[in-house]
N, C-alpha and C positions, 0 to 999 in steps of 0.2 A: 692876486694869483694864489691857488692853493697848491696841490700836489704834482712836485716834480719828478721826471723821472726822462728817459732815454732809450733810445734804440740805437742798433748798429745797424748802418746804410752803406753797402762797400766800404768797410773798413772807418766808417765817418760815424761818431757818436751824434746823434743829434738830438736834441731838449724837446719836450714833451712839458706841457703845464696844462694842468686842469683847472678851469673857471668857468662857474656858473654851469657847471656840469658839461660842461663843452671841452673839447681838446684842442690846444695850439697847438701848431710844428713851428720850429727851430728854422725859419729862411735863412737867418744869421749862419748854422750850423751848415744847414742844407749846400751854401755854394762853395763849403770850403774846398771841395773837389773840383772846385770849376772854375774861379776867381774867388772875385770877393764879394762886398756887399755893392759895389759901384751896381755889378748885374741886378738886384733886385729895384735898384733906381730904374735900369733899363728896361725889365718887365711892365712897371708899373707907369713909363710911358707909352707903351704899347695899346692904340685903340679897342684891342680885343679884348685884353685884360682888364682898361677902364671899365667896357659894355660888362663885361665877366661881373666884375665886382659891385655894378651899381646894380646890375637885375638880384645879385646875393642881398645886398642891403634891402634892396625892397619888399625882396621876401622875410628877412629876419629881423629886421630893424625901424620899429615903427617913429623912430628917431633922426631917423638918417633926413640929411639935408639936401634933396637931390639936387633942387639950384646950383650949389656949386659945382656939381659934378658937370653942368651944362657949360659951365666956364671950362674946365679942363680938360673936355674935349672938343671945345674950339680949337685951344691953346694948343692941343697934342698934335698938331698938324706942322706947330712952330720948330725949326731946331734948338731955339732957345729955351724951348721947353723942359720945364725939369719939375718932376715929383716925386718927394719922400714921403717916406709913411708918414713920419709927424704931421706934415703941412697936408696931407691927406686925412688924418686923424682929426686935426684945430679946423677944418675946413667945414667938414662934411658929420662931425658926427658920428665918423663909423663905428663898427663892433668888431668888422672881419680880421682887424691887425691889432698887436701889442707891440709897443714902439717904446723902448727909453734909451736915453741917450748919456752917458757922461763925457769927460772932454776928452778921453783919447780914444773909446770903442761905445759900442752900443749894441743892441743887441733887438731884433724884428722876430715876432712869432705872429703866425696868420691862423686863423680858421683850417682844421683838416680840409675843409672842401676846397679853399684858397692855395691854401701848401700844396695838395696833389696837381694843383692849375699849375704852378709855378716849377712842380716838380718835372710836369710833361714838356714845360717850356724848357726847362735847363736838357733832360734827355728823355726818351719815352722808356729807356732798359730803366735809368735809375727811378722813374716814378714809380716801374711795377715790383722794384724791390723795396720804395718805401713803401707802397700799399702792402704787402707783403707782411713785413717788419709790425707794422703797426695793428694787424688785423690779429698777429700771433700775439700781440702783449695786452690787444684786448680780451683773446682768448683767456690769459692768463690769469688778466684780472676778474674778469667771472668765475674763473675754477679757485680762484681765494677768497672770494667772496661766498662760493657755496661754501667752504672748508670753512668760514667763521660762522655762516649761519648753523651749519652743524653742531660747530662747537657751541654757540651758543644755547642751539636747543637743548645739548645732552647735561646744559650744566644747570640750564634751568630750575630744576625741581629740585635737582642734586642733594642740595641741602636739608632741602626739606626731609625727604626718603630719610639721609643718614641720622639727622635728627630725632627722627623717630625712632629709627631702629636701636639707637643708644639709648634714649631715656625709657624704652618701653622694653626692647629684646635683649639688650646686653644688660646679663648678671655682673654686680661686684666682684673685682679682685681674681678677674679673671686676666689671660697671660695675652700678651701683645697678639700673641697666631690664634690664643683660640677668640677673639675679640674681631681677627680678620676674618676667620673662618664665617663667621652669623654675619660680616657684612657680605661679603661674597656669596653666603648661602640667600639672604632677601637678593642680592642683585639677581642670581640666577633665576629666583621665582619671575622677575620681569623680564627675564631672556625667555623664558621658556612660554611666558603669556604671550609674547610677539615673535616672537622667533620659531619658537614651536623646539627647541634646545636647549642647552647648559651652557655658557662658554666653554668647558671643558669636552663636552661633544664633539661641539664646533674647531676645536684645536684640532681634535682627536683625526677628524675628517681632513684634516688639511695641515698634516704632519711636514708638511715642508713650506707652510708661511707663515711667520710669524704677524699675528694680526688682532687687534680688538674687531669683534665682531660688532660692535655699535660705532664703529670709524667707516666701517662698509655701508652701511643703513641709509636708507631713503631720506629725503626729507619729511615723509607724511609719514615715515615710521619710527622720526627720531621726536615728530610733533607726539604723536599716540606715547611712547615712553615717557616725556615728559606729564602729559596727565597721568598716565598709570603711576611716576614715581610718586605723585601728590594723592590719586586714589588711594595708593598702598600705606602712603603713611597715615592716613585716615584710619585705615583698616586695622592698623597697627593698633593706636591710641586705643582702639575701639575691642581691644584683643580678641580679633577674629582667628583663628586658626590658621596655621599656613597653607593647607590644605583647600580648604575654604575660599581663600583668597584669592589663592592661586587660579581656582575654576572662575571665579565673578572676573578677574584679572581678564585673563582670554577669551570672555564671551566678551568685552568691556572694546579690547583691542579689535575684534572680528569685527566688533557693531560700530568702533569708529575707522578703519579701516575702508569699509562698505561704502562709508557715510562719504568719507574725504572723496573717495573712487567717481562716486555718482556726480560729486560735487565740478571734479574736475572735466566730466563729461560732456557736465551742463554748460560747462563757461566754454569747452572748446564747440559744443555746438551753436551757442552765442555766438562767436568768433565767426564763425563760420555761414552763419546768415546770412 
């Protein structure tokens, strides 16, 4: 198991693990509102839950041993019947449950598709609070996900740009502000190729939010910054003018702009055939 994390279900933290790009829910967690783990035995002798779990495996587990599943629902008819996830797990093969055991507690996580089964069995309010819960963290997880991909495009070139701009635009022996001043004055020439602004503009406009104007940016306009910061250190090496640059900068931006636009077009009219 890789990454753990949790939601709140009525007041009930319950465990979340991600494997194989898949998400378990916490059954162990899920009954504390309700009993104990005896119920998830109970579930899992339930006819409908078998048929549930073995049409799941079929579909996702080209491993699964369905033989035995044909024993356990002879058996499930017995009152002597009894099935634990382990002895369902050593049996059958499955994928749908995570089961360990030590000697005084243990702990079952199932398949999201499984857990919401098991959720509807325990109550129908509390499964639409866990679907609920879990649909808001995977929101989450997407909106932190764009935030690093961002981050990662804007730091991309980063180095490169200020590299330049030091070993080519900064004079010796010059004073800490006026040293930030010619980095801040080349960053603006890339606001202003993409942006069509200065950052200081852009404050100017919006004098009651404090904001980097490249934390706001698209993704296909933080991709175009990152080539521009590598074009411009080129440009640099190359002592083009800033002037100069500036104009090949924004035709540079406009023409990959256009490019990304037509491109995303084409894949959603693909999609869409």
């Amino acid at each position: 198991m890789k990454k753990t994390t949790a939601i709140n279900v009525q007041w009930v933290a319950i465990g979340i693990v991600e494997t194989n790009q898949e998400s378990y829910i916490s059954l162990t967690d899920m009954v504390k509102n309700f009993w104990d783990d005896a119920m998830i035995y109970s579930w899992m002798r339930n006819r409908s839950t078998l048929q549930f779990i073995w049409l799941w495996e079929q579909l996702h587990n080209p491993n699964f041993k369905g033989n035995e599943f044909e024993t356990f629902k002879k058996e499930a008819w017995l009152n002597t019947f009894n099935l634990t996830p382990r002895k369902w797990i050593e049996a059958t093969n499955a994928i749908w449950i995570i089961s360990k055991a030590w000697r005084y507690w243990g702990w079952t996580y199932a398949h999201k598709d499984i857990a919401f089964e098991f959720a509807s069995w325990l109550s129908p309010e509390f499964k639409l609070y866990l679907i609920k819960e879990f649909q808001r963290l995977k929101e989450q997880e997407v909106k932190a996900l764009d935030r690093d991909v961002k981050r990662f495009l804007t730091k991309m070139n980063y180095r490169i740009h200020t590299d330049a701009i030091q070993d080519y635009l900064v004079p010796k022996e010059l004073s800490k502000d006026e040293i930030n001043h010619i980095y801040a004055d080349e960053a603006d020439v890339l606001n202003k190729s993409l942006f069509g602004q200065t950052a200081k503009q852009r404050k100017d406009k919006n004098l009651t939010k404090k904001w980097n104007m490249r934390d706001f940016a698209t993704i296909e306009q933080l991709i175009i910054l990152a080539n521009l910061e590598s074009i411009n250190a080129e440009f640099i090496k190359m002592w083009i003018n800033q002037s100069k640059r500036l104009q090949i900068l924004n035709q540079t931006a406009i023409s990959q702009m256009k490019s990304l636009i037509q491109n995303q077009n084409r894949i959603v009219w693909l999609e869409n055939k």
